[in-house]
C-alpha positions as CSV (number, residue, x, y, z in Angstrom):
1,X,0.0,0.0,0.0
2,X,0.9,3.3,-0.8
3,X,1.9,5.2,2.6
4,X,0.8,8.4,1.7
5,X,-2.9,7.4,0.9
6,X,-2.4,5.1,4.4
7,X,-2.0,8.4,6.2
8,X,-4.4,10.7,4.3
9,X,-7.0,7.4,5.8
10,X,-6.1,8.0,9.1
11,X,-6.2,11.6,9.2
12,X,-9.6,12.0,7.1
13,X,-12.1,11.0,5.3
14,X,-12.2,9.2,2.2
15,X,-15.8,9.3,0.2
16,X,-16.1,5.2,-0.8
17,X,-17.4,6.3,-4.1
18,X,-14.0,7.0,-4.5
19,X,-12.4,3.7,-4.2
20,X,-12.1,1.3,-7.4
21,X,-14.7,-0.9,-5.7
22,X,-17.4,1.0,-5.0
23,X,-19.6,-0.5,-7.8
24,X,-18.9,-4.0,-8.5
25,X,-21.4,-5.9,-10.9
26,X,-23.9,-9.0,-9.4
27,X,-26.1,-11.9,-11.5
28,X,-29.7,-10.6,-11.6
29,X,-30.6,-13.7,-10.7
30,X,-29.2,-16.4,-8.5
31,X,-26.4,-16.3,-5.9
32,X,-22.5,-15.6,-6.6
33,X,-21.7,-19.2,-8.5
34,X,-23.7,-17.9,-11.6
35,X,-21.0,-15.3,-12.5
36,X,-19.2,-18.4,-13.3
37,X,-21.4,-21.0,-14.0
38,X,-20.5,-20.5,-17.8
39,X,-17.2,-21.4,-17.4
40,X,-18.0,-24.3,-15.4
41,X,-20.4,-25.5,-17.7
42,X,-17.9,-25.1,-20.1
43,X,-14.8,-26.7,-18.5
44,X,-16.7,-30.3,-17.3
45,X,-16.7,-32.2,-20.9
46,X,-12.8,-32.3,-19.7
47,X,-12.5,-32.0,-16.5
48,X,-10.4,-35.3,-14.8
49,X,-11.3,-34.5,-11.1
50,X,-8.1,-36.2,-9.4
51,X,-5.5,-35.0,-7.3
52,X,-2.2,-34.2,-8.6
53,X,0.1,-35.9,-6.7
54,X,3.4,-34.7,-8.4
55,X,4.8,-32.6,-11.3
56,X,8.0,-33.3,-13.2
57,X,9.2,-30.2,-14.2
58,X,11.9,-31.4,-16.3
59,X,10.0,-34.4,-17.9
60,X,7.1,-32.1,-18.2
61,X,4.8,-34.9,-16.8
62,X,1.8,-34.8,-13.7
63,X,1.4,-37.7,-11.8
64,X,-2.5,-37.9,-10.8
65,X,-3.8,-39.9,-7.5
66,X,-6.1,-42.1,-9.8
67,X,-2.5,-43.8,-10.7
68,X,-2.4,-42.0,-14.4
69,X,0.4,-40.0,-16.0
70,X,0.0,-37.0,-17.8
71,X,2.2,-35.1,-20.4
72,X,2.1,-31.5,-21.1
73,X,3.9,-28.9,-23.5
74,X,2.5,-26.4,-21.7
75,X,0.7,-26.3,-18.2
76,X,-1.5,-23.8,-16.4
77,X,-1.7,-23.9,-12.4
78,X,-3.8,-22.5,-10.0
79,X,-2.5,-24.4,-7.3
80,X,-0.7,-22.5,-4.4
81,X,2.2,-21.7,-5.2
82,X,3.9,-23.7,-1.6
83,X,2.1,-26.7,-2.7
84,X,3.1,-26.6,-6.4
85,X,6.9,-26.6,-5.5
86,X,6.4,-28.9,-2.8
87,X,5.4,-31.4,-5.4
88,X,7.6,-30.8,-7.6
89,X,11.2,-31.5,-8.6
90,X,12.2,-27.4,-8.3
91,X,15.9,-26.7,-7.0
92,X,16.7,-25.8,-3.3
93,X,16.4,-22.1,-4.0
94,X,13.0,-22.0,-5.4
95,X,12.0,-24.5,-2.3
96,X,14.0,-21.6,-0.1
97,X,11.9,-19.0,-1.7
98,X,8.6,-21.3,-1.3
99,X,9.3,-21.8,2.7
100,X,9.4,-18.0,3.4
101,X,5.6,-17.3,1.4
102,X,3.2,-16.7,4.3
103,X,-0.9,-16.5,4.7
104,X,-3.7,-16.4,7.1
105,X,-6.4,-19.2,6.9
106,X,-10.2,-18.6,7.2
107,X,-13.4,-19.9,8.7
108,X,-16.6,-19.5,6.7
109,X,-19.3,-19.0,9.5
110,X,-22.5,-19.2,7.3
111,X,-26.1,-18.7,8.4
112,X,-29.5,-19.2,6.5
113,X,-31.5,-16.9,8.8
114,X,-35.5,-15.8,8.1
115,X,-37.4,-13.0,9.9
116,X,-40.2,-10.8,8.5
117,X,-38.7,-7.6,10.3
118,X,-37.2,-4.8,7.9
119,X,-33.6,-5.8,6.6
120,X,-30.6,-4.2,6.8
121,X,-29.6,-2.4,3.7
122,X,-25.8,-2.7,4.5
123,X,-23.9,-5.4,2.2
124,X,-20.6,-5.7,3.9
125,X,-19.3,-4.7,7.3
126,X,-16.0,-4.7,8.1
127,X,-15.1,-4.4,11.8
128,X,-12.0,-3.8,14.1
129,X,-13.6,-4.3,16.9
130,X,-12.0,-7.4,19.9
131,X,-15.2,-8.5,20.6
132,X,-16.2,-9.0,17.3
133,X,-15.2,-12.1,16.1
134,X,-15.1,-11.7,12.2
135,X,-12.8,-9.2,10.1
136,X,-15.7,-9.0,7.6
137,X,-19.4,-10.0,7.6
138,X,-21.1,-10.1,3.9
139,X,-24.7,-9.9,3.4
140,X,-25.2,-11.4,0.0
141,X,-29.1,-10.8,0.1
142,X,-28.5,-7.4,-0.9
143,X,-26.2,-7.6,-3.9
144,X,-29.8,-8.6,-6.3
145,X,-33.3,-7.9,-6.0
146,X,-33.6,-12.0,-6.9
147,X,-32.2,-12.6,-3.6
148,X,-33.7,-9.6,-1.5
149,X,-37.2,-11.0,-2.3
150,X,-36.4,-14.5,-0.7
151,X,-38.1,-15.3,2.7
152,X,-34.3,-17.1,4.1
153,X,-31.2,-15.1,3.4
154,X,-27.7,-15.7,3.9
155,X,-25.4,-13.9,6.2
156,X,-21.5,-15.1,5.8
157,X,-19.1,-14.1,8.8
158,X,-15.0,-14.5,8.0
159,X,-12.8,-15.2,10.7
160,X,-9.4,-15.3,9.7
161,X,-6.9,-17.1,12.2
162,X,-3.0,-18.5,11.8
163,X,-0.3,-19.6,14.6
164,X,-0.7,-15.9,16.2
165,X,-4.6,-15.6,16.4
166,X,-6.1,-18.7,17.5
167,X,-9.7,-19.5,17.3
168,X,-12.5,-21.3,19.2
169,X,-14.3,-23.1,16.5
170,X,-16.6,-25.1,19.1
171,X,-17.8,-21.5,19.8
172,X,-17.8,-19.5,17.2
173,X,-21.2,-20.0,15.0
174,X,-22.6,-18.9,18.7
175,X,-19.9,-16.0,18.8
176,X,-20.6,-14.8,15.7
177,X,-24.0,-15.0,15.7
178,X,-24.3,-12.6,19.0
179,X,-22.3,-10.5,17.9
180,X,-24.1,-9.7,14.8
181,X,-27.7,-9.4,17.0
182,X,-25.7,-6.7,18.9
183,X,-24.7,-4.9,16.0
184,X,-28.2,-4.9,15.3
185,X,-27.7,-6.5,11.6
186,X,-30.8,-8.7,11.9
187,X,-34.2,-7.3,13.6
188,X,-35.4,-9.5,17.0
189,X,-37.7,-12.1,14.9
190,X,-34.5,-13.4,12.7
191,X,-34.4,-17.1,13.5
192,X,-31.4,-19.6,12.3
193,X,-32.2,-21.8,9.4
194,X,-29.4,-23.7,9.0
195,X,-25.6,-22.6,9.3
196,X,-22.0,-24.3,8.5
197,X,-18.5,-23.6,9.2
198,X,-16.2,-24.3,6.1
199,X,-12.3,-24.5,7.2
200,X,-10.1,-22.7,4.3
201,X,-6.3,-23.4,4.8
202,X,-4.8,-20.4,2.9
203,X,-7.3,-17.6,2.5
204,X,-5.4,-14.3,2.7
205,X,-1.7,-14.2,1.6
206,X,0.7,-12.0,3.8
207,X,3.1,-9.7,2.7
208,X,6.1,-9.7,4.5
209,X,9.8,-8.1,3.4
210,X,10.6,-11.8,1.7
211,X,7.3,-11.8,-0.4
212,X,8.3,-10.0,-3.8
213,X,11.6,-11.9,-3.9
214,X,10.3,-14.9,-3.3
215,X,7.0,-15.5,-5.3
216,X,8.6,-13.7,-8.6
217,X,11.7,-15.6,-8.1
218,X,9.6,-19.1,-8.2
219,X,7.1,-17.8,-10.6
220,X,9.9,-17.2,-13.1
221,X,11.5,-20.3,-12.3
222,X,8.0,-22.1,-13.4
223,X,7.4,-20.0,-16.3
224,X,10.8,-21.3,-18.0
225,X,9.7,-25.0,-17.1
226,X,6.3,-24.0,-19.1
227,X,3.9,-23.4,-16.0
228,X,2.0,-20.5,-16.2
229,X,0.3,-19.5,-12.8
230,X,-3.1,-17.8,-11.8
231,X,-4.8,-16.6,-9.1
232,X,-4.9,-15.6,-5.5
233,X,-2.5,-18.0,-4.4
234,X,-1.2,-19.7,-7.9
235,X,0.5,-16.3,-7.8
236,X,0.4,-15.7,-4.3
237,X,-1.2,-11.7,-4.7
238,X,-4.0,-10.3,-2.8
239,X,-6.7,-10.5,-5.8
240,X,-10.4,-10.7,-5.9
241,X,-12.1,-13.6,-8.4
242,X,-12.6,-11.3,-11.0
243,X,-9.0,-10.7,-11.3
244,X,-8.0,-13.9,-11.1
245,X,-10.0,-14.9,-13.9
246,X,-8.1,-12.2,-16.0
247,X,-5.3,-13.2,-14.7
248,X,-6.3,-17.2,-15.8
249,X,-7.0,-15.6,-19.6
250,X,-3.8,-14.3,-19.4
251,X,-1.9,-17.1,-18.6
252,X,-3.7,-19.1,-21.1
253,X,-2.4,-16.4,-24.0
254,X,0.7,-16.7,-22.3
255,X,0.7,-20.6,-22.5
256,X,-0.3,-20.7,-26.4
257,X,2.6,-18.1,-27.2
């Protein structure tokens, strides 16, 4: 981040219409999955759906858990860039580089909640606060007038947590769930459908002084084996799913170069 425009945040305020995403586009209809239900639609006539168990960078092979081998001329990954090296044959030095990539891991704390009371118009919160649990809570329901009108809407807290911020995860649909009652997100009648925690391993990558070095040190190591990466963490940059579908075209016209 720029440290001027850190300070000029601090010191005043900033209108949001301001910022680069203070209009983002939504599906009229449906949730989030049908900005890119195309492309899935699109991708499953060849999708193999198995693990890659190991990539031979110099033999230009993948080794796949269903016990098949596959050759490539050119390959495009969106795997984290730790776990692509760490099943690969790459040199000491990019493993070095790989070791010193950090990030921050997430729980998805998701309710289906109902009430007939008047709804928040607010679509994301973002809070600071210690006794909040969450970083950010998203109320989808507002992004489309399809999903306004719907009798159960879903509220998604984040909670990000790593080896310096442990969480209580036997606690925290509980925690979560008073905290956005007190915040008054939800009028008194909102009653809990159903709700889920989903565990996500590498979330939010962190920049430390080793992080430029590092990832463009392994990505160009990969690019002259012919592995073109993408994405938040198959190029280990803070990037939304927009971008990182950009980013995917651009690997792909990278890869047919």
């Amino acid at each position: 981040p720029d440290a001027r425009e850190i300070i000029e945040g601090a010191v005043a305020t900033r209108r949001y219409t301001n910022f680069p995403n203070a209009q983002v586009g939504y599906a009229r209809a449906g949730g989030f999955q049908r900005i890119y239900a195309g492309l899935i639609e699109a991708a499953a006539p060849k999708t193999v759906r198995a693990t890659v168990t190991d990539v031979d960078l110099e033999a230009r092979e993948i080794g796949l858990s269903c016990g098949r081998r596959m050759p490539y001329r050119r390959l495009i990954s969106t795997m984290p860039l730790t776990d692509l090296v760490g099943i690969s044959n790459a040199p000491p030095t990019i493993r070095n580089h790989a070791g010193k990539l950090r990030h921050n891991s997430l729980y998805l704390v998701n309710f289906a909640v109902s009430f007939k009371g008047p709804r928040s118009p607010i679509q994301r919160a973002y809070c600071c606060d210690a006794d909040v649990p969450f970083h950010k809570l998203v109320l989808n329901y507002n992004s489309s007038d399809d999903l306004r009108s719907r009798d159960v809407i879903a509220i998604q807290a984040e909670v990000s947590h790593s080896p310096f911020k442990h969480v209580d995860v036997a606690s925290l649909s509980d925690q979560c769930w008073a905290a956005i009652r007190r915040m008054k997100l939800v009028p008194d009648d909102a009653q809990i459908v159903d709700q889920s925690i989903i565990g996500i391993d590498k979330a939010y990558p962190v920049f430390t002084i080793d992080t430029d070095d590092s990832r463009a040190a392994i990505v160009d190591y990969l690019e002259s084996r012919f592995v073109f990466c993408a994405g938040r963490f198959g190029e280990w940059l803070y990037i939304n799913s927009d971008d990182a579908v950009a980013r995917g075209l651009a690997a792909a016209i990278k890869a047919v170069r």
